[in-house]
TIGUTI-625939 format. One record per residue: residue in three letters; x, y, z of N, C-alpha, C in turn. Coordinates in steps of 0.05 Angstrom, whole numbers, padded with zeros to 5 digits, always signed. Last residue first. Layout:
<marlums>
ALAXYZXYZXYZ;...
</marlums>
This chain:
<marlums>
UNK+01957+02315+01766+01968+02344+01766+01999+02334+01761;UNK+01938+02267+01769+01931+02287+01748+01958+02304+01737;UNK+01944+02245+01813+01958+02235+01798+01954+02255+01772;UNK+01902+02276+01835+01927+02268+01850+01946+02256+01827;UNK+01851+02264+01811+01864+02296+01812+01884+02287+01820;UNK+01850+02199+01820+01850+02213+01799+01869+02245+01796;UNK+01844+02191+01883+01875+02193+01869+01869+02206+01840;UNK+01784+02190+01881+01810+02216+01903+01842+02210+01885;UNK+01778+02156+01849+01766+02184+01853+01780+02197+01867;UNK+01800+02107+01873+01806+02120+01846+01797+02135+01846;UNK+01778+02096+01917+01804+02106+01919+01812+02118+01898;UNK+01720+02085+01897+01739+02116+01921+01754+02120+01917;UNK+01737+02042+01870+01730+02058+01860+01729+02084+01873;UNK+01759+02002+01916+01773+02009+01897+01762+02033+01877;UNK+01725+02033+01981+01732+02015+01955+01751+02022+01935;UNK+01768+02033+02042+01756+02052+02016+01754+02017+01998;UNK+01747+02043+02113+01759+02033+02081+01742+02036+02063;UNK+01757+02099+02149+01740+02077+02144+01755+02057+02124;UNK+01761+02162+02139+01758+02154+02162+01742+02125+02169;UNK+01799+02190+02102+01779+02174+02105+01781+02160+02122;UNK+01820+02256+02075+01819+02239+02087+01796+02231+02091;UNK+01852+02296+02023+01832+02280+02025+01839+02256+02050;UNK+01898+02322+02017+01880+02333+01996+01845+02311+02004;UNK+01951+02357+02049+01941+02336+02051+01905+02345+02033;UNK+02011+02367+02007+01982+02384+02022+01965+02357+02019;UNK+02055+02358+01992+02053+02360+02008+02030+02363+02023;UNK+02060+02365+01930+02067+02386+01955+02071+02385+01982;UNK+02031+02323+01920+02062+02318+01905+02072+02348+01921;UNK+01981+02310+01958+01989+02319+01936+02013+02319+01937;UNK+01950+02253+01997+01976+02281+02003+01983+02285+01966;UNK+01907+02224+02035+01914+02233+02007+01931+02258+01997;UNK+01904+02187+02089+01899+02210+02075+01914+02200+02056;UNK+01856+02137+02128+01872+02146+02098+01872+02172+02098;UNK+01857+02093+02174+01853+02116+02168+01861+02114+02143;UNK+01811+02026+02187+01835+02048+02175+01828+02079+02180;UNK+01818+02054+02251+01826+02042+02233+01804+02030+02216;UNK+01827+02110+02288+01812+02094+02291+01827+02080+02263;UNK+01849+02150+02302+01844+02150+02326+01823+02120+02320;UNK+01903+02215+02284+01882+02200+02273+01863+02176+02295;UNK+01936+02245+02292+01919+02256+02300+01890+02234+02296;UNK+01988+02242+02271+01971+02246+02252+01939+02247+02261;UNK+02004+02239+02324+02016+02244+02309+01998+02263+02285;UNK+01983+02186+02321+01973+02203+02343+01987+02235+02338;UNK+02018+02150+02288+01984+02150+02292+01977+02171+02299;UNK+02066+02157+02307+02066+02175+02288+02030+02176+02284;UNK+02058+02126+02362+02069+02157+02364+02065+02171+02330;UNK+02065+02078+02364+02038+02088+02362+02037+02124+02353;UNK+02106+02050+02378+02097+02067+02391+02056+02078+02387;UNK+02118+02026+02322+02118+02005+02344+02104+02025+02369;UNK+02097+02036+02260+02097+02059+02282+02089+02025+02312;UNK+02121+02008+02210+02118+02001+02237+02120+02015+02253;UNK+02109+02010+02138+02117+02031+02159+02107+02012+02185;UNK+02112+01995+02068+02098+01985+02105+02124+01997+02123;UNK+02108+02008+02011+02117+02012+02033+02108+02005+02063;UNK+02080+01955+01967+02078+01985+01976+02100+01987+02004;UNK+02075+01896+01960+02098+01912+01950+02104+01945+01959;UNK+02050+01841+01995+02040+01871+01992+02074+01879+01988;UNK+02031+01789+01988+02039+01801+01969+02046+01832+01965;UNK+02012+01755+02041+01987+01773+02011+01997+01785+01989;UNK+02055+01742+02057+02030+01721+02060+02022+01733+02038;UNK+02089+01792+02060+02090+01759+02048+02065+01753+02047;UNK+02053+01819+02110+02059+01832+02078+02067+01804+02058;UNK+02055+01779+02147+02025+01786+02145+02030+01804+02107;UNK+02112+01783+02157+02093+01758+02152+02065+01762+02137;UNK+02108+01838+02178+02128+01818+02154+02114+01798+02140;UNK+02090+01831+02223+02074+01852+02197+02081+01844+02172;UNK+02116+01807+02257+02087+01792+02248+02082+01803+02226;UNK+02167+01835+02255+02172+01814+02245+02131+01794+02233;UNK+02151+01881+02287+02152+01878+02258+02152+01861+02242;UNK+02102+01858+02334+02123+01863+02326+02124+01866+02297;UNK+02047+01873+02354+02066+01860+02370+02092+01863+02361;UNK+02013+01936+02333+02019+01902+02325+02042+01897+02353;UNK+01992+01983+02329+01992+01969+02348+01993+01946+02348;UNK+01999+01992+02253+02000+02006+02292+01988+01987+02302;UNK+02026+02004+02198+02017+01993+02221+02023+02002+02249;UNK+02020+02038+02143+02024+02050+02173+02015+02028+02191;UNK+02033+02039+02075+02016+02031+02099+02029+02029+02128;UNK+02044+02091+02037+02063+02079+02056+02039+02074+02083;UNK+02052+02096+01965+02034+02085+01983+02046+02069+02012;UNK+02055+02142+01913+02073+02126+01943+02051+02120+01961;UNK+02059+02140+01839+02040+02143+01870+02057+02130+01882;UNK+02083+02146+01784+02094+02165+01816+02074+02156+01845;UNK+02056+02109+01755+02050+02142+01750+02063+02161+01780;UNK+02071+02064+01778+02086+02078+01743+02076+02107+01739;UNK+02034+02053+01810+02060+02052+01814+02074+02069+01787;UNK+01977+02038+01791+01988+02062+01787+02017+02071+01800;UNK+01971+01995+01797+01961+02004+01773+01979+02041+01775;UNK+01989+01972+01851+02007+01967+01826+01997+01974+01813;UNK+01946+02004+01877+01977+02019+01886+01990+01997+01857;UNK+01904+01972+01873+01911+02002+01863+01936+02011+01859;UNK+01924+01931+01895+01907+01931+01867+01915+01957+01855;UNK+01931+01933+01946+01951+01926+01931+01946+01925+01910;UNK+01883+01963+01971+01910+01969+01973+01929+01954+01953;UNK+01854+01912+01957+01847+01940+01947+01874+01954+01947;UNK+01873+01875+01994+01870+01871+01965+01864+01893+01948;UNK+01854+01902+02037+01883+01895+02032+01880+01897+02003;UNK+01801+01912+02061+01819+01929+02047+01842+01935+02024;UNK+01807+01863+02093+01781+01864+02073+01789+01885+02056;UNK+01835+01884+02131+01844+01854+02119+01828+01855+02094;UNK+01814+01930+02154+01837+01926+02147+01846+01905+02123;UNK+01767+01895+02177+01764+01917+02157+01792+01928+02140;UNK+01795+01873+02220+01772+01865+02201+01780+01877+02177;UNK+01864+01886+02249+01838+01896+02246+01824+01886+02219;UNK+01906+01858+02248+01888+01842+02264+01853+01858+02263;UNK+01941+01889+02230+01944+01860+02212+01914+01850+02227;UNK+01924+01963+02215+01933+01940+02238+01926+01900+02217;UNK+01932+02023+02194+01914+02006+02188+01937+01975+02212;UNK+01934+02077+02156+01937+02070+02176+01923+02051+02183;UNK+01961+02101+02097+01940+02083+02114+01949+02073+02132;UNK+01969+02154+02047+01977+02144+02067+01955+02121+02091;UNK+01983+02157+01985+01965+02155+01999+01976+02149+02025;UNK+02014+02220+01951+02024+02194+01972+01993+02195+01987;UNK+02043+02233+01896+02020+02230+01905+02031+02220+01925;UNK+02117+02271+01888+02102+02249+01884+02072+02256+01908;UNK+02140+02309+01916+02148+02314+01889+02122+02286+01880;UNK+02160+02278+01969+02161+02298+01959+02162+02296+01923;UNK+02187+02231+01991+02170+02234+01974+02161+02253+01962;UNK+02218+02254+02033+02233+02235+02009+02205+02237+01984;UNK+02187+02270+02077+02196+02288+02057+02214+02279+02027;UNK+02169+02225+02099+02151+02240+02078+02167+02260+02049;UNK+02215+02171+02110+02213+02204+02105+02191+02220+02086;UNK+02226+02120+02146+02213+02126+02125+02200+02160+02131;UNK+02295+02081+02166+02266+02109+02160+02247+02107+02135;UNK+02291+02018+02172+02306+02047+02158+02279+02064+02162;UNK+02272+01968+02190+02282+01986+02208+02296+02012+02190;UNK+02247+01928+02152+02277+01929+02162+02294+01949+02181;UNK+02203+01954+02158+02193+01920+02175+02236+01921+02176;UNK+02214+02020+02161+02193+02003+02152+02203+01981+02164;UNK+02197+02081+02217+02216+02060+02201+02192+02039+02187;UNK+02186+02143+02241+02168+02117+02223+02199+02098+02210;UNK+02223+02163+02299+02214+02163+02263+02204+02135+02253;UNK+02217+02199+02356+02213+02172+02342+02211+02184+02313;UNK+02251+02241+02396+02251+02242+02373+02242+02210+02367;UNK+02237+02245+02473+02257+02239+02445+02233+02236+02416;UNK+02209+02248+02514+02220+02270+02504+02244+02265+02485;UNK+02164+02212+02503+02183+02202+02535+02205+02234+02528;UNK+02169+02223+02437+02162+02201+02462+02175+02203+02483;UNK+02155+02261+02382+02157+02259+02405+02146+02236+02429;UNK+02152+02245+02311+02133+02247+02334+02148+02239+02362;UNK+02147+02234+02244+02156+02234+02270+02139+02244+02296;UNK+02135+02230+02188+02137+02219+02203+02147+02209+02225;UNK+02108+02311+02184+02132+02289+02175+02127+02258+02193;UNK+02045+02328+02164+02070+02333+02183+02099+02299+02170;UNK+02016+02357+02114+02016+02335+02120+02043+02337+02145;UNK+01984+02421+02113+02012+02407+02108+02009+02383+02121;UNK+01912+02422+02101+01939+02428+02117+01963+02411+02116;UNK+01873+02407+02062+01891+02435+02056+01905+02437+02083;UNK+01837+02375+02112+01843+02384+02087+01858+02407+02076;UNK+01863+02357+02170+01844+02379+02159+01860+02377+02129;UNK+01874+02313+02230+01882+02325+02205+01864+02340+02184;UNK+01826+02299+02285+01842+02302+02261+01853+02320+02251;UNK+01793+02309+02320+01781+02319+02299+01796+02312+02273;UNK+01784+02237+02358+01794+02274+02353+01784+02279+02330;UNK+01756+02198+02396+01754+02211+02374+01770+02241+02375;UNK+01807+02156+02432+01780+02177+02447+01777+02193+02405;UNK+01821+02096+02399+01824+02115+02416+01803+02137+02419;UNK+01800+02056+02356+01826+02051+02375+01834+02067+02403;UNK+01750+02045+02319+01761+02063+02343+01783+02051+02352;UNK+01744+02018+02261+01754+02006+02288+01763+02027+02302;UNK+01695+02018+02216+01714+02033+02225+01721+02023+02247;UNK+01652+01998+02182+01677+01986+02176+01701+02007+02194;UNK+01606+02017+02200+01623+02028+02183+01645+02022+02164;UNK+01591+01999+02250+01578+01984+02231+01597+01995+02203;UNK+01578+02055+02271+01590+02019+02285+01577+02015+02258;UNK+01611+02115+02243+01591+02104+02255+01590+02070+02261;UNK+01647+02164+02248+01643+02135+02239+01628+02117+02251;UNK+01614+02229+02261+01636+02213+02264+01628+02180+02250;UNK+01593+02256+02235+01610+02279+02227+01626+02251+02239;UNK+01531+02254+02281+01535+02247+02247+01564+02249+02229;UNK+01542+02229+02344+01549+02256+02314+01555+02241+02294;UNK+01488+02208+02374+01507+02202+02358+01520+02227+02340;UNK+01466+02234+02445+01464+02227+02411+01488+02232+02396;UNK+01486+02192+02498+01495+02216+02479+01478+02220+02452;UNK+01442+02148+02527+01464+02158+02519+01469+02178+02493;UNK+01391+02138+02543+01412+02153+02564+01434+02160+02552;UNK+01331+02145+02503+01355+02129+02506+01370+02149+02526;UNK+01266+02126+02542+01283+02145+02530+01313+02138+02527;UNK+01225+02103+02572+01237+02086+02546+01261+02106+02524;UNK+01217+02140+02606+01228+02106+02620+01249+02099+02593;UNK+01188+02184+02588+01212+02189+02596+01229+02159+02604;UNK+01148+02151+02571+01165+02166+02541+01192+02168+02555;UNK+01119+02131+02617+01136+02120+02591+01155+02118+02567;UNK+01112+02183+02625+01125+02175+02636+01141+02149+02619;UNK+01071+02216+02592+01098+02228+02598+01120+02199+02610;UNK+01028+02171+02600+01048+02179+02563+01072+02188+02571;UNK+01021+02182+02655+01025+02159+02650+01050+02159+02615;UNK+00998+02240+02646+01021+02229+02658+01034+02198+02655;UNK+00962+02217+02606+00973+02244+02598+00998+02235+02621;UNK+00924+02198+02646+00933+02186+02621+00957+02201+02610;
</marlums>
């Protein structure tokens, strides 16, 4: 009897990994894109938007092709999102993203959404029209500033103080009342 219990226990046992609690879990609203890393870390300098390809220099441009420079922002909050026209959760986001960001445009916040892995700029264009989105849209066509930022799934968000120091990342979408909790101290100071 006793062998028989062992055995069933061992049949009906799951084979795969146990889950880490520390990562986004299915159901989350989070879209893996790539192998999990640990990321970007609280209290470390946010890096610039660039990033090494093939052994050249790429920079984040927005849908007209000009750069887009962390370091221009300087001195100002900056949420940053990484986020795709075709990801769920993304789309369900949007309206949040553009809620917030016009309540608090007047208090210095920079909000530069990061598309990745779209087809072209010209769709992201479309996809910003369609909904109205006024914030900055960035077209990492490479992927390179994503990876970059170390980040590996969609959305991402960090939350960069007027220093520079990255003060809060999220690994998911935020409601509008999150987002106002992390930007509060950010716009505070």
């Amino acid at each position: 009897m006793v062998v028989v219990g062992l055995l069933l226990a061992l049949i009906t046992m799951p084979i795969a990994r146990p889950v880490d609690p520390a990562l986004p879990q299915p159901g989350s609203g989070f879209v893996p894109v790539s192998e999990p890393t640990e990321g970007l870390q609280v209290g470390s300098l946010a890096p610039e938007f660039t990033a090494m390809v093939d052994g050249r220099l790429v920079t984040l441009t927005d849908l007209d092709g000009q750069p887009i420079r962390l370091a221009d922002l300087r001195g100002r909050p900056v949420w940053i999102n990484f986020w795709a026209t075709w990801c769920a959760p993304c789309q369900e986001e949007t309206p949040i993203l553009r809620e917030v960001y016009e309540t608090h445009e007047h208090q210095g916040l920079a909000l530069v959404a990061i598309s990745v892995q779209e087809t072209s700029a010209e769709d992201v264009r479309r996809y910003a029209e369609t909904y109205g989105l006024d914030y900055t849209i960035g077209f990492d066509a490479t992927s390179a500033v994503f990876r970059a930022y170390q980040a590996y799934g969609l959305p991402t968000q960090l939350f960069v103080d007027r220093d520079g120091v990255i003060r809060a990342v999220v690994k998911g979408p935020l409601s509008e009342i999150q987002a106002e909790r992390i930007l509060a101290p950010l716009l505070a100071e």
